[in-house]
C-alpha positions in Angstrom: 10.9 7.9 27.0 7.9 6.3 25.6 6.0 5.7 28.7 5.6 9.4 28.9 2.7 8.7 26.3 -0.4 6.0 26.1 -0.3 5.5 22.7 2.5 7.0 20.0 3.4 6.7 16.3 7.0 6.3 15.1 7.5 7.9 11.8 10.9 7.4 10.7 12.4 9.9 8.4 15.2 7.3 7.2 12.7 4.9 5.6 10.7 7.9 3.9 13.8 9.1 2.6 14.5 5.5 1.3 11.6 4.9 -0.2 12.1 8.0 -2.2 15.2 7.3 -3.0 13.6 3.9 -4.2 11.0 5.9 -6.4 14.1 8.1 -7.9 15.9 5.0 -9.2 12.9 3.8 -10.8 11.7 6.5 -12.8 15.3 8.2 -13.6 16.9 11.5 -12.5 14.9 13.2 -15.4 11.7 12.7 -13.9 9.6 15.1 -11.6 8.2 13.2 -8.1 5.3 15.1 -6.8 5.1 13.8 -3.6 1.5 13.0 -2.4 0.8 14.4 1.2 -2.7 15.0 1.5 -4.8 14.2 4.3 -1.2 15.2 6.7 0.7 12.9 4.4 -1.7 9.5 5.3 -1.6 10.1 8.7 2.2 10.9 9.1 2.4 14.9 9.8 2.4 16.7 6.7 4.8 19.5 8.1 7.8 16.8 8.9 7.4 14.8 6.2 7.0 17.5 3.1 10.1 18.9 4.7 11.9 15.7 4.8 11.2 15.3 0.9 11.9 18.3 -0.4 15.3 17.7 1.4 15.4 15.0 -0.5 14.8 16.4 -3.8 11.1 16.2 -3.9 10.1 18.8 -7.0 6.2 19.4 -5.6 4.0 18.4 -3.1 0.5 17.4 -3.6 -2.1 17.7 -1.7 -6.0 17.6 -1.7 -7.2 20.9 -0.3 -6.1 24.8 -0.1 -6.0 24.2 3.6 -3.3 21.9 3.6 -2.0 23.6 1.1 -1.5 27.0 3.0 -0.7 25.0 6.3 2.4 24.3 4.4 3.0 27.3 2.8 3.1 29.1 6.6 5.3 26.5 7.7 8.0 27.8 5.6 7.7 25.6 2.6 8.5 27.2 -0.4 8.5 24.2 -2.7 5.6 24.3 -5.9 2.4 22.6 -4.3 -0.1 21.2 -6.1 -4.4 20.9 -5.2 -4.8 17.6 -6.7 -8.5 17.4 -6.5 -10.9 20.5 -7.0 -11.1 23.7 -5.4 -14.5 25.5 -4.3 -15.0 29.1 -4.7 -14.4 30.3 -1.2 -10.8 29.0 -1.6 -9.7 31.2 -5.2 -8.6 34.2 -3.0 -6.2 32.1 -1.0 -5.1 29.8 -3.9 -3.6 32.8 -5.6 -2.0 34.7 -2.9 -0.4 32.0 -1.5 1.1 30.8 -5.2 -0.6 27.5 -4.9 -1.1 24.8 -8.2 -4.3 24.1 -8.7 -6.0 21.8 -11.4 -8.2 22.8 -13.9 -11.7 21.2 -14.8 -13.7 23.6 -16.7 -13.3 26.9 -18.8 -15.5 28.5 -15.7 -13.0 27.9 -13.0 -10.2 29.0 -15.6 -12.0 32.3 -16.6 -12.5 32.7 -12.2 -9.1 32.2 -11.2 -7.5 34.7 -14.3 -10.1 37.3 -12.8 -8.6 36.6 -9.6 -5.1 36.5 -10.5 -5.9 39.8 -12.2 -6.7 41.5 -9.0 -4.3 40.3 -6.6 -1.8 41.4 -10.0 -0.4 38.3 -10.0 -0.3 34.7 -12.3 -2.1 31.5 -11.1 -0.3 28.4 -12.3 -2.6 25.4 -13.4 -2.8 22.2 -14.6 -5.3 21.2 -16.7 -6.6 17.4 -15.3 -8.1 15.0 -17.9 -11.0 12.2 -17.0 -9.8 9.1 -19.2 -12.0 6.6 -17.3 -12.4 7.9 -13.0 -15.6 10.2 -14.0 -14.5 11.7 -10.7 -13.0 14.9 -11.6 -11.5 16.1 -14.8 -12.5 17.4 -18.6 -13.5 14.8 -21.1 -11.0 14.2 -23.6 -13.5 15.8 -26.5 -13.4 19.5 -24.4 -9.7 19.9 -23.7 -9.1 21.7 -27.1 -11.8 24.1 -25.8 -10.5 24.3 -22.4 -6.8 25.1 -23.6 -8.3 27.9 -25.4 -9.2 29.5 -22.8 -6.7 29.1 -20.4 -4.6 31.0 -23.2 -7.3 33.4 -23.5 -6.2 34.2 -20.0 -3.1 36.0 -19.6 -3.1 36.0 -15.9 -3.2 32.2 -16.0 0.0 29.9 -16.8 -0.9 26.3 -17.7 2.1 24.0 -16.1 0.8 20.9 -16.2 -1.3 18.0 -17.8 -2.3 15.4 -16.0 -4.6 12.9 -15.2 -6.0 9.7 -12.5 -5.8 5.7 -13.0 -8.8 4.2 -11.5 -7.4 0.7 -11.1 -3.8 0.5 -11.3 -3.2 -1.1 -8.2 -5.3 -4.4 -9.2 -3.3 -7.3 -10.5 -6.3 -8.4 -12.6 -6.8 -4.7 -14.2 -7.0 -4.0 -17.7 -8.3 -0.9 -18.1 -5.4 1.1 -17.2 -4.2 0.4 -20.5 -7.3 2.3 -21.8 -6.8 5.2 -20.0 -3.3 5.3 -21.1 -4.2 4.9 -24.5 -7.1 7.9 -24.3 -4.5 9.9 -22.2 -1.8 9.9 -24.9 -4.4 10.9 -27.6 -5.0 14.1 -25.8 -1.1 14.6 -24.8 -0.6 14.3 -28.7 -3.4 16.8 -29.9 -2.6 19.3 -26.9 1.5 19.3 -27.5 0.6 20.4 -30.9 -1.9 23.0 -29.4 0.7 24.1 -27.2 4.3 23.8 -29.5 6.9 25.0 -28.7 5.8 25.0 -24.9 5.5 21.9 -23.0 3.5 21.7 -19.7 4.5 19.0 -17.0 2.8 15.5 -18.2 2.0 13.3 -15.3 -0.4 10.2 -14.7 1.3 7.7 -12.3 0.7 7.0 -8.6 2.3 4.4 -6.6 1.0 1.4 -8.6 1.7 2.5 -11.9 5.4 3.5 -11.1 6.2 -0.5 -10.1 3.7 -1.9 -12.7 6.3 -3.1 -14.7 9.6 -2.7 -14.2 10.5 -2.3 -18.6 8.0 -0.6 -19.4 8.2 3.6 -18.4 5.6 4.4 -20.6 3.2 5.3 -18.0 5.9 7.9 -16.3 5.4 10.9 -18.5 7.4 14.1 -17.7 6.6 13.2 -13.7 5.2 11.5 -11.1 3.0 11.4 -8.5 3.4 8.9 -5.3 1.6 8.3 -2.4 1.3 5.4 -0.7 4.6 4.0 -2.0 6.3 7.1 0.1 5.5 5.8 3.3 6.3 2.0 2.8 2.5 1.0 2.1 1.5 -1.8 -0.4 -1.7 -1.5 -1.0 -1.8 -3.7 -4.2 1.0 -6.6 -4.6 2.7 -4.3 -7.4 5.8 -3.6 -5.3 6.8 -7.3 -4.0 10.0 -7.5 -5.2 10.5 -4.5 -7.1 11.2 -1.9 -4.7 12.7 -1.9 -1.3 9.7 0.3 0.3 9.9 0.1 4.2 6.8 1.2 6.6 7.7 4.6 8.1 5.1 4.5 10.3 5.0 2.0 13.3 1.7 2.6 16.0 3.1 1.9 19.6 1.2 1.9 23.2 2.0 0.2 26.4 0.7 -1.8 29.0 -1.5 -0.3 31.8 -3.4 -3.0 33.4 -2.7 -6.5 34.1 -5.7 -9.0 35.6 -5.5 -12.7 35.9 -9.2 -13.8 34.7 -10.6 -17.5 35.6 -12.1 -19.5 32.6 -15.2 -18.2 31.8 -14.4 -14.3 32.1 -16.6 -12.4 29.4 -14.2 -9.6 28.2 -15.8 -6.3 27.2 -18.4 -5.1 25.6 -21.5 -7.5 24.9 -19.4 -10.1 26.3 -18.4 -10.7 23.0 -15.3 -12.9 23.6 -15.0 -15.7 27.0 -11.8 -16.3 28.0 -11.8 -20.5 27.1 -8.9 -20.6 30.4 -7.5 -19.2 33.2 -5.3 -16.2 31.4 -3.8 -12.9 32.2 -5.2 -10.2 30.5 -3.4 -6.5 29.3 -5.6 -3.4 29.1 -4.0 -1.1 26.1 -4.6 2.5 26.7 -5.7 2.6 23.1 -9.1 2.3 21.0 -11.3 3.3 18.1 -10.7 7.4 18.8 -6.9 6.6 17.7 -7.7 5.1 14.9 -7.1 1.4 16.2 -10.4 0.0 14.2 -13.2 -1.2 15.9 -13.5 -3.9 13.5 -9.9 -5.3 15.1 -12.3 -7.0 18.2 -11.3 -10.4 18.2 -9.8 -10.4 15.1 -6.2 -9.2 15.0 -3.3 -9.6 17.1 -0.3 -7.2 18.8 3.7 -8.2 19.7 4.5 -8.1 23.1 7.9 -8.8 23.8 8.0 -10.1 20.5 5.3 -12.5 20.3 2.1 -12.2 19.2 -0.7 -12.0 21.5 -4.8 -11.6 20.2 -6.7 -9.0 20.9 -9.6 -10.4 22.5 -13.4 -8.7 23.1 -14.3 -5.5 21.6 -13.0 -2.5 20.9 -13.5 0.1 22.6 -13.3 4.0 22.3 -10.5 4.5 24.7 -9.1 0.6 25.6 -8.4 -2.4 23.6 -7.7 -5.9 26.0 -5.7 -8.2 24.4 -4.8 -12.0 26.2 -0.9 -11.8 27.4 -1.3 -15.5 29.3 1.3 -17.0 27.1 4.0 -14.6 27.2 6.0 -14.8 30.5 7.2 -12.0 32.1 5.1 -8.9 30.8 4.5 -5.7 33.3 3.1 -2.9 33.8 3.9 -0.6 31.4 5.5 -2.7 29.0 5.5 -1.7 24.9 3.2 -2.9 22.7 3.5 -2.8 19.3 -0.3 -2.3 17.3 1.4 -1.8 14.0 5.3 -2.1 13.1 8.1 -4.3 14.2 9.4 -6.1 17.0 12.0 -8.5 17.5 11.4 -10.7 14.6 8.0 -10.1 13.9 6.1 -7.7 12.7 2.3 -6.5 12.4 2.0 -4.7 9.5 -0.8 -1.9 8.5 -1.7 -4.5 4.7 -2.3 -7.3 7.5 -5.2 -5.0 9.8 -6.4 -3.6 6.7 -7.4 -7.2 5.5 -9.2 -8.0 8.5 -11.0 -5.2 8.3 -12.0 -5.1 4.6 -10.5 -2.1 4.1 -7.1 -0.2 2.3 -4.1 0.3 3.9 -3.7 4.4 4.1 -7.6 4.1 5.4 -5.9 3.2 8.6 -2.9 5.3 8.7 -5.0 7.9 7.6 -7.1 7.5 10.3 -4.6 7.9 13.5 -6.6 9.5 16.1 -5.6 13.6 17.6 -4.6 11.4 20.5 -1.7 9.8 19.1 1.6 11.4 20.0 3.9 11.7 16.8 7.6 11.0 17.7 10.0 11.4 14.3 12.9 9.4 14.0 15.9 11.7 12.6 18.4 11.0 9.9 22.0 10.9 11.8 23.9 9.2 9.2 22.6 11.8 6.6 23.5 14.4 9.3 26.7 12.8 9.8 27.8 12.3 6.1 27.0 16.4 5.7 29.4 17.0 8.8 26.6 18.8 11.0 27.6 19.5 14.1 26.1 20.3 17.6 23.2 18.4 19.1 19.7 19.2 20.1 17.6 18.6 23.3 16.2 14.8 22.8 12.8 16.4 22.4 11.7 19.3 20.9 8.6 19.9 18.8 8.3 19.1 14.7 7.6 22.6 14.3 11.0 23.1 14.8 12.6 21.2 12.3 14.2 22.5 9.5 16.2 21.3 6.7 19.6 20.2 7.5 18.1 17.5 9.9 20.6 18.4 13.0 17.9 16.4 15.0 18.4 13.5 17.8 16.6 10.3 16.6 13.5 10.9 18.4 11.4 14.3 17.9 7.6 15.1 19.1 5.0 16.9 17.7 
């Protein structure tokens, strides 16, 4: 089936509903999980996944515009989603009608969004984000009094949730989460009072801070908020051997060309690699455009048949080479696996991300238009709630719908 396409991505469902599960048993039932899938959930397809998780139990989705917020919404998702970051003026209409979350960082977008609400005759629910130490977004701890005047000032308006952003929780070395904690809980105290007897949703911690210790829950709050953790990524060392996370996504293309090179063969671009010996070399239908990173040139490696083979000379936009002249018996149209497991190896996205001096969701975030997204069902969980019939073996991710009735491969 897979040498239909030149390069695919297998996201499997089961793992991202594991790793949830993973997250639930370590903050408690009571706990919210806003599930973080912004930027089409790291490079997974936002539409599959968010439906996957609220399956699962997710209570929100987050996410980091009103775009992908309303490309949710018209998929059928009714679940509460929340705009993580800031919204620009253009999007207030939208925001509203389509009963999205957003957060709050001054008393001018509050007073703009009531005035909106107003019109379309409706309530805008908001959450008011505090900057304890990022500088990125947020109110300063010394306005929120003001800014929760406001918002109640604005009867069209319905504050939900407090929250706010850890700059450096995923550093072993870090000690300034702490502080934020520590300014965070100063401003929880003073706006509960504010508030009594309502209580909006208080949430501060992303993937890091939920494993960062496994006794202390004081940075859970009411809820929240994971991202990388959902989809099996470590960016940090936090969840070694606290969590069983596994990687949903593994990056897949196959064989296309096979040449037998003589010592001496410049490869690529620049000639920047020469083969030291006579070799066979595989052409990967594959490249910078799907979000293989150019950086990777003769520097990382791939499994072929289960052993790793380097990828030698540059990379190019459409084609990466890689030197196949120790594994025996590799074809034509063989699979190669650029990120994920095979046999008893496995390349895994933390490794490339090293290479290249970058973060781990900077790759999966970056899978190219290209790539063909193949998602891998959940037949025991279909099983276990007695589903019957059976679906073609492909059919598009637009058409999946909670119950999963699916066969364990689907394409978008």
């Amino acid at each position: 089936m897979a040498r239909h396409f030149r390069v695919w991505a297998d996201i499997d469902l089961g793992a991202l509903s594991s790793n949830f599960l993973a997250i639930r048993r370590r903050v408690g039932p009571r706990r919210k999980v806003i599930v973080v899938v912004k930027a089409d959930a790291y490079g997974h397809g936002a539409i599959p996944v968010a439906r996957q998780l609220v399956e699962d139990g997710a209570y929100a989705l987050g996410v980091g515009d009103s775009g992908e917020a309303i490309t949710l919404r018209e998929s059928g998702i009714g679940a509460p989603i929340l705009i993580l970051g800031a919204i620009v003026e253009g999007e207030i209409e939208q925001v509203v009608a389509y009963d999205i979350t957003t957060c709050l960082h001054s008393t001018e977008r509050a007073q703009r969004l009531d005035r909106e609400a107003r019109r379309q005759g409706r309530q805008a629910s908001v959450h008011v984000m505090v900057d304890t130490g990022m500088a990125r977004l947020g109110v300063r701890p010394h306005r929120i009094a003001d800014l929760l005047a406001r918002i109640a000032k604005c009867p069209n308006l319905r504050l939900t949730g407090l929250c706010t952003h850890f700059s450096s929780a995923y550093s072993i070395a870090d000690e300034f989460t702490p502080v934020q904690q520590r300014r965070f809980d100063a401003v929880i105290e003073s706006a509960l009072a504010a508030l009594a007897p309502a209580r909006p949703l208080v949430h501060a911690a992303n993937s890091a801070a939920i494993f960062r210790s496994e006794t202390d829950d004081s940075l859970l709050y009411d809820g929240v908020r994971p991202g990388a953790a959902i989809y099996g990524i470590n960016p940090g060392g936090y969840f070694d051997g606290k969590a069983e996370l596994k990687p949903v996504m593994s990056l897949k293309t196959q064989v296309i060309y096979l040449k037998e090179v003589p010592a001496g063969t410049p490869i690529g671009y620049n000639r920047s690699y020469v083969a030291p010996r006579k070799t066979r070399i595989a052409t990967l239908p594959v490249g910078y455009n799907d979000g293989y990173p150019y950086r990777l040139g003769n520097s990382s490696e791939v499994l072929v048949r289960g052993r790793r083979a380097p990828v030698v000379g540059m990379i190019s936009m459409d084609y990466v080479t890689v030197d196949v002249g120790h594994v025996p018996g590799v074809v034509v149209g063989d699979e190669v696996t650029l990120i994920g497991r095979d046999g008893d190896d496995a390349v895994r996205v933390e490794e490339l991300a090293r290479i290249v001096g970058s973060i781990p969701y900077e790759i999966t975030c970056h899978v190219g238009r290209r790539v063909t997204k193949l998602y891998r069902s959940l037949w025991a969980a279909s099983a276990s709630r007695g589903t019957a019939g059976a679906r073609p073996a492909l059919e598009t991710a637009a058409e999946i719908s909670p119950p999963l009735e699916a066969p364990p491969l689907v394409t978008a």
